[in-house]
C-alpha positions as CSV (number, residue, x, y, z in Angstrom):
1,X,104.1,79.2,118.9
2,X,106.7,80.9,117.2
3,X,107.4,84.8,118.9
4,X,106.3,87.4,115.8
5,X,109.4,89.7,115.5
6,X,109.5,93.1,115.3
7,X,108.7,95.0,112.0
8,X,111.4,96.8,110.7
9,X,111.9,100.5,111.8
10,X,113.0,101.0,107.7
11,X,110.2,99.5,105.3
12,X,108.2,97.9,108.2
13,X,109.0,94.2,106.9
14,X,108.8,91.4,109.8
15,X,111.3,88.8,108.3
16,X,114.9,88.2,109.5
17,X,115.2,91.7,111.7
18,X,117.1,92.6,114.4
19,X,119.6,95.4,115.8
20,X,121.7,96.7,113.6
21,X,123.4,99.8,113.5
22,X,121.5,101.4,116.9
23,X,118.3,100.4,114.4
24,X,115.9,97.4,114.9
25,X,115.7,96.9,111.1
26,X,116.0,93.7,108.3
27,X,119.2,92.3,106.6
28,X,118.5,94.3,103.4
29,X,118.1,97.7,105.0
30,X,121.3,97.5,107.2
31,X,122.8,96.1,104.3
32,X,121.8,99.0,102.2
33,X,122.3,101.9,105.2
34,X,126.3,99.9,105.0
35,X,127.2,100.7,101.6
36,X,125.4,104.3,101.3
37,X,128.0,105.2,104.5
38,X,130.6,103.3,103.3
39,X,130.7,104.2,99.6
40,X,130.1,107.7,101.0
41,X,126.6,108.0,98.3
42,X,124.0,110.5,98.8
43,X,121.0,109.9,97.0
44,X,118.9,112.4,95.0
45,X,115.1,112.0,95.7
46,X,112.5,114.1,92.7
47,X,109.6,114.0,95.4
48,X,110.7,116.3,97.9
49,X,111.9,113.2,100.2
50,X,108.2,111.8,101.2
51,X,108.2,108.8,99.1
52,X,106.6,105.9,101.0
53,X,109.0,103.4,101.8
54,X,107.3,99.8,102.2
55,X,108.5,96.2,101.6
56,X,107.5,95.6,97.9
57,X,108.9,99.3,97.1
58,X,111.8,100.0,99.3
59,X,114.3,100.1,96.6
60,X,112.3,102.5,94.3
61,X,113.8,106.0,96.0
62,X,116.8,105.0,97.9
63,X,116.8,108.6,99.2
64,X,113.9,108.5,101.2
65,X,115.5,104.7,101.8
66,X,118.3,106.1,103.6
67,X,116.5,109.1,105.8
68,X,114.1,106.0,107.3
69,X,117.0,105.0,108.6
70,X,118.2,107.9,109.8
71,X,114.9,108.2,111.6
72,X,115.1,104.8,113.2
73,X,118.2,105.9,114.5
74,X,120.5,104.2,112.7
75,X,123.9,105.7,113.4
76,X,126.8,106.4,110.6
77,X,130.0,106.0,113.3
78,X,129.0,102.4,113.7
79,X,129.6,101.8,110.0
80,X,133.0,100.8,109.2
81,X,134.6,101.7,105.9
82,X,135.6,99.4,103.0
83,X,139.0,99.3,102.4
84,X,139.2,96.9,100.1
85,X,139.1,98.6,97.0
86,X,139.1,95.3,94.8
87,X,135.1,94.9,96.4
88,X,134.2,98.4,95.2
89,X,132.3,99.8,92.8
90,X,134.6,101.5,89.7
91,X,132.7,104.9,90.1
92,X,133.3,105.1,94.1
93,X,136.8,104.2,93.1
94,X,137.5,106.8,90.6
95,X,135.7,109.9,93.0
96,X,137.6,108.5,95.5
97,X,141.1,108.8,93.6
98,X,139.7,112.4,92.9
99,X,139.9,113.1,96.7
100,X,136.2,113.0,96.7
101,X,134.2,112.3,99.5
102,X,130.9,112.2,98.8
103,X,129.0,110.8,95.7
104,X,125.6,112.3,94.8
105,X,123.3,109.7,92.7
106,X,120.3,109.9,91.3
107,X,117.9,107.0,91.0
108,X,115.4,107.5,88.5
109,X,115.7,105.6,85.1
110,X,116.2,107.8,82.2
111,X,113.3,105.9,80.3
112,X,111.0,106.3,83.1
113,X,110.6,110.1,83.0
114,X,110.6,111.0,79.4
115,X,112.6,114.0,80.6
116,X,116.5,115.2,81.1
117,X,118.6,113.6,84.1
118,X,117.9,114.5,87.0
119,X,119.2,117.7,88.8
120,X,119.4,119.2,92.0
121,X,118.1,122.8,93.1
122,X,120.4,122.3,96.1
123,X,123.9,125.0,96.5
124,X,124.7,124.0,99.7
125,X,126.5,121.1,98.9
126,X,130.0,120.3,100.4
127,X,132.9,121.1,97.9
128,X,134.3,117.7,98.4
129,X,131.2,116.3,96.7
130,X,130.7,115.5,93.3
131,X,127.8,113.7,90.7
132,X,130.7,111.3,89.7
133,X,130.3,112.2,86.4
134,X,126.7,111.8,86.4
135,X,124.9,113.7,84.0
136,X,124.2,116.4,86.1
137,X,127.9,117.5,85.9
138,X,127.7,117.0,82.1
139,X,125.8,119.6,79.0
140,X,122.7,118.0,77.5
141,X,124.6,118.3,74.2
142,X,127.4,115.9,75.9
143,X,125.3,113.2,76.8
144,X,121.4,113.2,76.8
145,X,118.9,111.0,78.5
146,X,118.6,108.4,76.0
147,X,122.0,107.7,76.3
148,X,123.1,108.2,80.1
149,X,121.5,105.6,82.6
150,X,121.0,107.2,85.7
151,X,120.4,103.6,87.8
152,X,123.8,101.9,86.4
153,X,125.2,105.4,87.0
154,X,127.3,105.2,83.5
155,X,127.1,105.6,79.4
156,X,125.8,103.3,77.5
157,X,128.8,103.1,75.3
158,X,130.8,102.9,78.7
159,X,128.7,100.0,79.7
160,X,129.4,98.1,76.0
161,X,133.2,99.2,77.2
162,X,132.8,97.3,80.3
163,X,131.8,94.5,78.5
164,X,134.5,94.1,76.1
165,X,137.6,95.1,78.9
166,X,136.4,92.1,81.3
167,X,136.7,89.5,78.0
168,X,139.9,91.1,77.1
169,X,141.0,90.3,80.8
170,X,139.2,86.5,80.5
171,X,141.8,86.0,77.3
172,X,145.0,87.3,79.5
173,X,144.0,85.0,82.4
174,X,143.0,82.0,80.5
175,X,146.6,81.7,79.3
176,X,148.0,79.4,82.1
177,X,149.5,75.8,81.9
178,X,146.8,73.3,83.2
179,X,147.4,69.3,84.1
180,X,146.8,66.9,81.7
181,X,143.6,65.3,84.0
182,X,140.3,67.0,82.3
183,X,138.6,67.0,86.0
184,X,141.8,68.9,87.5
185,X,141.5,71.2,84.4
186,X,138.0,71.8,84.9
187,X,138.6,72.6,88.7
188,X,141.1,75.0,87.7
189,X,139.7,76.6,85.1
190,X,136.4,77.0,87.5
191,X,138.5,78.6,90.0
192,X,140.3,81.1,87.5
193,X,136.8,81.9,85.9
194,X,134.9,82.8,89.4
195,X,137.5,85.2,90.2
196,X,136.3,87.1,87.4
197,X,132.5,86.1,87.8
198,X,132.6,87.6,91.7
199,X,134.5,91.0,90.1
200,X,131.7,91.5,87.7
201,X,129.6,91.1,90.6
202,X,131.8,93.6,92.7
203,X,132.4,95.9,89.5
204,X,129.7,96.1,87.4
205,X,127.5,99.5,87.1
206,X,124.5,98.8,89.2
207,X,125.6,95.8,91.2
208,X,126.3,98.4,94.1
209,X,122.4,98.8,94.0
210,X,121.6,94.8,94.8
211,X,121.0,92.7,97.8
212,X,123.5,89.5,98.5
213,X,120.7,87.2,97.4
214,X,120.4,88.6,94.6
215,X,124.1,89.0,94.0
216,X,124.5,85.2,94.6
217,X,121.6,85.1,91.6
218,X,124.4,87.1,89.3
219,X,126.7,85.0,90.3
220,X,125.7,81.9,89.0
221,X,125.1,83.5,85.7
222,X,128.7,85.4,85.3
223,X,130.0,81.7,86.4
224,X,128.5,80.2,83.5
225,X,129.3,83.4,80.9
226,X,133.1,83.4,81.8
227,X,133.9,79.9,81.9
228,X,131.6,78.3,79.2
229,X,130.8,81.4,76.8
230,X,134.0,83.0,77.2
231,X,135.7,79.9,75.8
232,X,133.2,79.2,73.3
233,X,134.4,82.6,72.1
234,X,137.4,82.4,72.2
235,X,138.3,79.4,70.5
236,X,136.0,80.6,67.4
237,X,137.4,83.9,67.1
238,X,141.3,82.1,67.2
239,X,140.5,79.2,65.7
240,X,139.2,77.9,62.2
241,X,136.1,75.9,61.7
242,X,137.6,72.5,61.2
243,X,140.2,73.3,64.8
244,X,137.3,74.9,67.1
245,X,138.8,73.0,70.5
246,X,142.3,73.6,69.9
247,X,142.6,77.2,72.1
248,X,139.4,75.6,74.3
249,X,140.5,76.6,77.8
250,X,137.8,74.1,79.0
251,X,138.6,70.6,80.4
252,X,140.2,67.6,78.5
253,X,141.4,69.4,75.1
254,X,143.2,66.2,74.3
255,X,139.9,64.0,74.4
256,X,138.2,66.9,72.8
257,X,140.5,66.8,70.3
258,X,140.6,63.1,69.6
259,X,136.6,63.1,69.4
260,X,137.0,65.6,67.2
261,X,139.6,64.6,65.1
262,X,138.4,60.7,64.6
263,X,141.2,59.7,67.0
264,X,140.4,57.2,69.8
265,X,137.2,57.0,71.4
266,X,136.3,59.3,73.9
267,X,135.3,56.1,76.2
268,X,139.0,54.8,75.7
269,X,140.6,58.0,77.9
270,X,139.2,58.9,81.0
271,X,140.8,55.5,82.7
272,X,143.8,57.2,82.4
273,X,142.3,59.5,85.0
274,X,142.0,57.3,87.7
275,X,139.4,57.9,90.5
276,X,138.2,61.1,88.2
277,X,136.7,58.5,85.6
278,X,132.8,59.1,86.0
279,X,133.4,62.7,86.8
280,X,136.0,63.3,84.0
281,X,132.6,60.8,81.3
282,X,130.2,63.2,82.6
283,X,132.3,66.3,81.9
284,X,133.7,65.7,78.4
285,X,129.5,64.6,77.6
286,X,128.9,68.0,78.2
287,X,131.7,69.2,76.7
288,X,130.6,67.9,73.7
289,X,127.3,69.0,74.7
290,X,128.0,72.9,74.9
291,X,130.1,72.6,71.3
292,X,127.2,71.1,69.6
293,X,124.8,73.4,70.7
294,X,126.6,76.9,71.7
295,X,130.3,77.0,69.9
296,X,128.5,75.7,66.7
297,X,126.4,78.5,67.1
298,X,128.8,80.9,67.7
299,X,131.1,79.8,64.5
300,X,127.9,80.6,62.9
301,X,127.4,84.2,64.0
302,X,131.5,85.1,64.0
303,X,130.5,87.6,66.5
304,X,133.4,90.2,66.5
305,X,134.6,91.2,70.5
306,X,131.3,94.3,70.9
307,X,128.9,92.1,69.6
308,X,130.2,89.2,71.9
309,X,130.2,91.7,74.8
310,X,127.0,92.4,74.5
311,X,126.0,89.0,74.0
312,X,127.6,88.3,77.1
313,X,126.2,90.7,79.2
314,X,122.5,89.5,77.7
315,X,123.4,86.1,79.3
316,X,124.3,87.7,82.8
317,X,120.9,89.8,83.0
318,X,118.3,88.8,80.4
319,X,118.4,85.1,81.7
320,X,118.7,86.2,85.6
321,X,115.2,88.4,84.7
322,X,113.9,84.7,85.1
323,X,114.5,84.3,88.4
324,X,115.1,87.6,90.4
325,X,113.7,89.9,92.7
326,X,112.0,93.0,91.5
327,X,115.2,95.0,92.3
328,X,117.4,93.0,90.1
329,X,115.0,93.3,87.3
330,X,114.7,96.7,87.0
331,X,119.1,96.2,87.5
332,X,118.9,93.8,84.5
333,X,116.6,95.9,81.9
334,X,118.4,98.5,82.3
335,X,121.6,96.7,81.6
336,X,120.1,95.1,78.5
337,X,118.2,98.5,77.2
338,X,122.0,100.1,77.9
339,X,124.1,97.5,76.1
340,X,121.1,97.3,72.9
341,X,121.4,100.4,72.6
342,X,125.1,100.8,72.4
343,X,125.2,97.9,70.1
344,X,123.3,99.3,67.8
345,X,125.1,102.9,67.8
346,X,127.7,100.7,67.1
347,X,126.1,99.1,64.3
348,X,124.9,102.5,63.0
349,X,128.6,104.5,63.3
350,X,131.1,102.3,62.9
351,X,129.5,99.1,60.7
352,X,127.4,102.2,58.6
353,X,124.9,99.3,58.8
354,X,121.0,100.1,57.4
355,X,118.1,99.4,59.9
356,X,116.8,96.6,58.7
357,X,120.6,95.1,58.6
358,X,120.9,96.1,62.0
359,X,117.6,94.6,63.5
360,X,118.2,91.6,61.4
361,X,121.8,91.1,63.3
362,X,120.2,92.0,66.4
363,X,117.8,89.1,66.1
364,X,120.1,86.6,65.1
365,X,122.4,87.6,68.5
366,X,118.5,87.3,70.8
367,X,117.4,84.5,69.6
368,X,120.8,82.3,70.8
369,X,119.7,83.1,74.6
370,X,117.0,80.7,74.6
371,X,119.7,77.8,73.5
372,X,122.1,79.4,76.1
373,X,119.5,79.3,78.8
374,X,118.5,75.5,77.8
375,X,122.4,74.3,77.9
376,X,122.6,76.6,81.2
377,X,120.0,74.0,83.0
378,X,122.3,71.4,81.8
379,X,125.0,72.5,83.3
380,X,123.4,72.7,86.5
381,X,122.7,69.4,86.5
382,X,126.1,68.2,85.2
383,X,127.3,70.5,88.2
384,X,124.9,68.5,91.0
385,X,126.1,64.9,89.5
386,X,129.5,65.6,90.0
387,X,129.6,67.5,93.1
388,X,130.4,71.5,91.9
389,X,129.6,74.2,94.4
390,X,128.0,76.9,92.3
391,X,127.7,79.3,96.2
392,X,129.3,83.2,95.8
393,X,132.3,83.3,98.6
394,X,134.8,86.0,99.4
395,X,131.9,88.6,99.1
């Protein structure tokens, strides 16, 4: 019989603990005890720090989070810091450029309270500190709660912003030359993509806030969004109707475009590929796949670069809701109620679209996700027949 281990001195869980830190505690609260030292974060509590800190609700006041383990006797000095600034959050970036050395966060969603950000009574603060432009630093008339996020720590506009620099960056980095086999394109093109996909997952306001298993999660969605939807994209907002694979930075353009084009069969190429054959069938079948379903769509919508951002972001989050822990989906609403939100400001100010023209657009941008989720699942199973390792590294 298996010995029971010992609970966790944090939120009392009994899976996967052991010493960490000076603490006997579980992966997730060393993990979490890491970055709040690390990223030098002090959290903000509203209930006078005796919020009850247990298993299913651990991540709900990550103030009272962090003095558990400061009662188990965790110990700061055996924390080493990040240096590598490409694996940190932008906010802990920007303080830190400041010369700031601690960052005060709040973590109550805006929603959730009905009332204005949260502030603190405290004035004995260090002077090194700062709210990192929380909206505690910030006049109500500035930024209000409706449109300030306290749990992604950012704007809503900001987080639209995000959005549309990382496809901007996607466009820069797709233009590379690639061979002329579709498999070794693919590979490449994977590779390129990922980089990207793990940044989002280093970058992204409110990813500081998640567990690696549920970063892994994110992962496999921000995979899928750069390389599949970001060429989808980009090759219908460069390219007309009747050329939509000629800019495709996707495997085997030259079969593509042959299918396409009512050139040779698609079945008369891939020997040129040698031992990639089956691999290089079963990609361009997908290929063909994704343009039927997704790019078609897309041509259809002409999304311009903010409403593809947000439709981007929608495919990161809203599909991960489906298969998340309760941290990441309070993580992913607030992303989605963010990035709506700015859309439609968007749609109001700069389109001077009428309601009923914006909820109209609004719906025809939703209702794609349920396609984009369906031709997700095919893609993971195009990925298992041909080998492709969809694991998170160099986290």
């Amino acid at each position: 019989m298996a010995r029971k281990q010992d609970p966790c001195l944090v939120c009392n869980v009994t899976e996967r603990t052991s010493y960490h830190f000076g603490a006997h505690s579980c992966m997730a609260c060393a993990s979490f005890f890491r970055r709040t030292v690390s990223f030098g974060i002090r959290f903000l509590c509203k209930a006078n720090n005796e919020c009850v800190i247990s298993p299913e609700i651990k991540f709900i006041c990550r103030s009272c989070r962090y003095n558990n383990c400061i009662k188990a006797g965790m110990k700061r000095d055996q924390v080493q810091q990040k240096k590598d600034e490409q694996k940190m959050p932008k906010y802990i970036l920007e303080s830190r450029k400041l010369g700031v050395q601690e960052i005060v966060r709040g973590y109550t969603t805006s929603r959730s309270t009905g009332s204005s950000p949260i502030c603190s009574s405290e004035s004995a603060s260090p002077t090194n500190s700062t709210r990192s432009n929380s909206p505690e630093t910030e006049s109500l008339e500035d930024v209000s709660s409706s449109e300030f996020s306290t749990i992604l720590n950012t704007k809503y506009d900001d987080l639209l912003q995000y959005y549309v620099k990382q496809i901007e960056r996607a466009t820069v980095m797709r233009q590379c030359e690639l061979p002329e086999d579709p498999f070794q394109q693919f590979l490449i093109s994977k590779k390129v993509n990922d980089q990207l996909a793990l940044e989002i997952c280093q970058t992204c306001p409110g990813t500081d806030l998640l567990e690696r298993a549920d970063l892994e999660v994110l992962f496999r969605y921000c995979s899928f969004s750069n390389l599949w939807m970001d060429s989808a994209w980009i090759t219908v907002a460069g390219t007309s109707t009747n050329d939509v694979s000629a800019e495709l930075r996707i495997p085997s353009v030259q079969i593509f475009r042959c299918q396409m084009g009512g050139g040779d069969s698609m079945t008369t190429k891939p020997s040129e590929y040698g031992n990639d054959e089956d691999m290089s069938t079963t990609l361009i079948k997908f290929i063909l796949h994704f343009h039927s379903n997704i790019t078609s769509e897309l041509s259809r919508l002409r999304l311009d670069v903010f409403e593809y951002a947000a439709l981007k972001s929608f495919c990161i989050w809203k599909l991960a809701l489906l298969d998340s822990t309760l941290t990441l989906k309070i993580v992913a609403q607030e992303q989605y109620f963010g990035v709506m939100s700015a859309l439609g400001k968007y749609y109001q100010y700069d389109k001077n679209m009428d309601p009923s023209d914006i909820a109209t657009r609004l719906g025809d941008i939703t209702l794609i996700l349920g396609t984009i989720f369906n031709v997700y699942q095919d893609m993971l199973r195009m990925y298992d027949t041909i080998g492709v390792d969809l694991s998170m590294t160099d986290f």
